[in-house]
Backbone as CSV, one residue per row, in Angstrom:
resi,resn,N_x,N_y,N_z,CA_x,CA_y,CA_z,C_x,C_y,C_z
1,UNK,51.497,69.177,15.463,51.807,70.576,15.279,52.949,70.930,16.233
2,UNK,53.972,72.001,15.758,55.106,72.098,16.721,54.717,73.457,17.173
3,UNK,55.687,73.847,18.127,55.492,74.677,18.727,55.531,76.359,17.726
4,UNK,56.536,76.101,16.665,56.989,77.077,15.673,55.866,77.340,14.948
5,UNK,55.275,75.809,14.563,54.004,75.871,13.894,52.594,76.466,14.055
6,UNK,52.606,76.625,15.475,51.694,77.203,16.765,51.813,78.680,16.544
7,UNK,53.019,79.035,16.938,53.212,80.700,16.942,53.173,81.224,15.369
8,UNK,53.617,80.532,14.132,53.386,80.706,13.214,51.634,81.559,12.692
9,UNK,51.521,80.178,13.183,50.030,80.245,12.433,48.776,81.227,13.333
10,UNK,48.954,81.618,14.927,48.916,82.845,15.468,49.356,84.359,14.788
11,UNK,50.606,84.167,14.348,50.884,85.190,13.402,50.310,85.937,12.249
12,UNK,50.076,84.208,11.771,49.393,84.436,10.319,47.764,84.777,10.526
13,UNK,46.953,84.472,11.673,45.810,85.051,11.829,45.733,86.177,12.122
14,UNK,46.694,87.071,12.324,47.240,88.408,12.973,46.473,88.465,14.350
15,UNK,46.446,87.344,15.377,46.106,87.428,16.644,46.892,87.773,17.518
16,UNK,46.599,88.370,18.717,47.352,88.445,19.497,47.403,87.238,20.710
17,UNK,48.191,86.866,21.462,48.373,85.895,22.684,46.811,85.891,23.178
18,UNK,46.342,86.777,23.911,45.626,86.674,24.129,44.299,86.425,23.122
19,UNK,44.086,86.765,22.165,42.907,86.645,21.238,42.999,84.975,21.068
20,UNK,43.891,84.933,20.251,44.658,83.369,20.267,43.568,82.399,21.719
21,UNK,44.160,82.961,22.505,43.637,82.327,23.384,41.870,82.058,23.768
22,UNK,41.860,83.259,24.035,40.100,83.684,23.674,39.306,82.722,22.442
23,UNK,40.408,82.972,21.569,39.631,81.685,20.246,39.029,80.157,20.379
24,UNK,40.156,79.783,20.929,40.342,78.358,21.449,40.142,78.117,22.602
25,UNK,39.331,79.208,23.573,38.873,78.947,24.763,40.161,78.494,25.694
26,UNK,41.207,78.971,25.811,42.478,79.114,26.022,42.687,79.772,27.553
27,UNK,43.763,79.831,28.022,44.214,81.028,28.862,45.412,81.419,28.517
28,UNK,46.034,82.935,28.308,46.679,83.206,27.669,48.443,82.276,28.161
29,UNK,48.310,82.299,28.985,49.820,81.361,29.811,49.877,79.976,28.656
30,UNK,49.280,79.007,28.261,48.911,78.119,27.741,49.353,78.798,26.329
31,UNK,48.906,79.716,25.668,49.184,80.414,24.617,51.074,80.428,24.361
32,UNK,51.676,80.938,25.844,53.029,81.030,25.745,53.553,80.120,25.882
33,UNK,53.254,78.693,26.413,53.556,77.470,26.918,54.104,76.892,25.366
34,UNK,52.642,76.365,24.365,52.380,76.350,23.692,53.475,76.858,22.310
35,UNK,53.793,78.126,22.653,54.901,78.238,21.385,55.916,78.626,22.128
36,UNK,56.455,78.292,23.215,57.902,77.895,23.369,58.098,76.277,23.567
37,UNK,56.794,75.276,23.920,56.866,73.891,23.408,57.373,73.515,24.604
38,UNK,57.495,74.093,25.623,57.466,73.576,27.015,57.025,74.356,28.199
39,UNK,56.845,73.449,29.753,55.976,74.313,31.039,57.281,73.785,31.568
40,UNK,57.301,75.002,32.457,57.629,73.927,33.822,59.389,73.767,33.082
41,UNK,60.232,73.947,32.400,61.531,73.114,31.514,60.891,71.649,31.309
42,UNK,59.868,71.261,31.072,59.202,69.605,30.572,59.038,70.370,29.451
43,UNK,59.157,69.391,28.183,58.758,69.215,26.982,56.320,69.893,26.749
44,UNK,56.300,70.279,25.968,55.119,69.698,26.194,54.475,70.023,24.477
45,UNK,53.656,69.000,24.368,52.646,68.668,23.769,51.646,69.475,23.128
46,UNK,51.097,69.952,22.185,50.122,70.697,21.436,49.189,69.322,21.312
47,UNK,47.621,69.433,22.513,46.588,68.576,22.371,45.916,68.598,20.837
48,UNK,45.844,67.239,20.663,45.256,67.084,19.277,43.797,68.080,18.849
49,UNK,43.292,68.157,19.857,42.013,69.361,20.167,42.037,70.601,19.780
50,UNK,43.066,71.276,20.455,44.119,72.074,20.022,44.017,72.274,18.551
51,UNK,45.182,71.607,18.343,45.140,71.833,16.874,44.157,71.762,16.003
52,UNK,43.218,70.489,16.239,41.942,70.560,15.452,41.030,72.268,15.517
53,UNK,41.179,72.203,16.469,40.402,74.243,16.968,41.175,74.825,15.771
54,UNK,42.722,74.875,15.959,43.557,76.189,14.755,43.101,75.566,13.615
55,UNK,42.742,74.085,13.215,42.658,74.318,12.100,41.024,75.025,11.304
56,UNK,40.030,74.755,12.377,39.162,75.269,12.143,39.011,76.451,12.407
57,UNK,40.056,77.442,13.025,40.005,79.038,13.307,40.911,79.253,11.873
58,UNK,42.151,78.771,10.965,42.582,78.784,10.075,41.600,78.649,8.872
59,UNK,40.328,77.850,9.025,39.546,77.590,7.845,38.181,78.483,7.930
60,UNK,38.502,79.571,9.070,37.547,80.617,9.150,36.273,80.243,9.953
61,UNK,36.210,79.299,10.869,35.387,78.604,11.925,35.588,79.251,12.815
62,UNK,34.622,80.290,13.752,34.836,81.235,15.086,33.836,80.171,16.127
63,UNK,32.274,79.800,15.655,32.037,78.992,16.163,31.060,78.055,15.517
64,UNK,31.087,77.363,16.557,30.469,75.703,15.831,29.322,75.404,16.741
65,UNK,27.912,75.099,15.791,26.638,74.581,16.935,26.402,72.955,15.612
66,UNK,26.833,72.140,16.722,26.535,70.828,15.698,24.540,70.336,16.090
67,UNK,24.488,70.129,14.440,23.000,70.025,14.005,23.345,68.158,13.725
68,UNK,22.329,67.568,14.363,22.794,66.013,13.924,22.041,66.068,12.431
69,UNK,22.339,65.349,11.586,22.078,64.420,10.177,21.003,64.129,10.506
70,UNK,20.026,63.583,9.701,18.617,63.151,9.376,19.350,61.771,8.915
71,UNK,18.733,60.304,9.205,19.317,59.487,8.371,18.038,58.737,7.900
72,UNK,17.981,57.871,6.781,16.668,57.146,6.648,17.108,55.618,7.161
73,UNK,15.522,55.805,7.855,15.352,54.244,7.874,15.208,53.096,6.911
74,UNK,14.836,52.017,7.325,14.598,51.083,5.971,13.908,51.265,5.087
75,UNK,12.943,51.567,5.273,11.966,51.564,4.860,11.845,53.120,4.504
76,UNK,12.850,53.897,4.021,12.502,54.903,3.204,12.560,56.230,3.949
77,UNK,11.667,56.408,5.324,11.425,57.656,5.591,12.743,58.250,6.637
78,UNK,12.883,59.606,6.881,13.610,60.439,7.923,13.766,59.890,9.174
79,UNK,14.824,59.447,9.631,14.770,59.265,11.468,15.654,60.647,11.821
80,UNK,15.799,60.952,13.281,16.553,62.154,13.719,17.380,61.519,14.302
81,UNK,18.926,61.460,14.837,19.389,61.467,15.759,19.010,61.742,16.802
């Protein structure tokens, strides 16, 4: 994801910097980092994490409680994770 792509898609959620941030468990500085695509004059990076978060705040995901799968054993019946 680029940095254009970042502030874009902030846009398109009609968030603000800060909400943005708040979403993705963020701090808003990181937010501005983030869509100008560098800290510091260094280049920087949109964490793959990151993006995985926008795409699940893009697919209408605010939050997530993971439930493990039931899987069967050999022999037929339910095990739990």
């Amino acid at each position: 994801m680029t940095s254009g792509e970042f502030k874009k898609l902030r846009k398109f959620l009609k968030l603000s910097q800060k909400e943005m941030a708040e979403a993705l468990g963020l701090k808003r500085r990181m937010i501005q980092y983030y869509e100008k695509g560098e800290r510091d004059g260094e280049p920087l990076d949109i964490p793959k994490a990151v993006e995985l978060a926008c795409y699940a705040l893009s697919s209408g995901v605010r939050e997530f409680t993971f439930v493990a799968p039931k899987r069967m054993s050999k022999k037929g019946s339910e095990l739990a994770l």
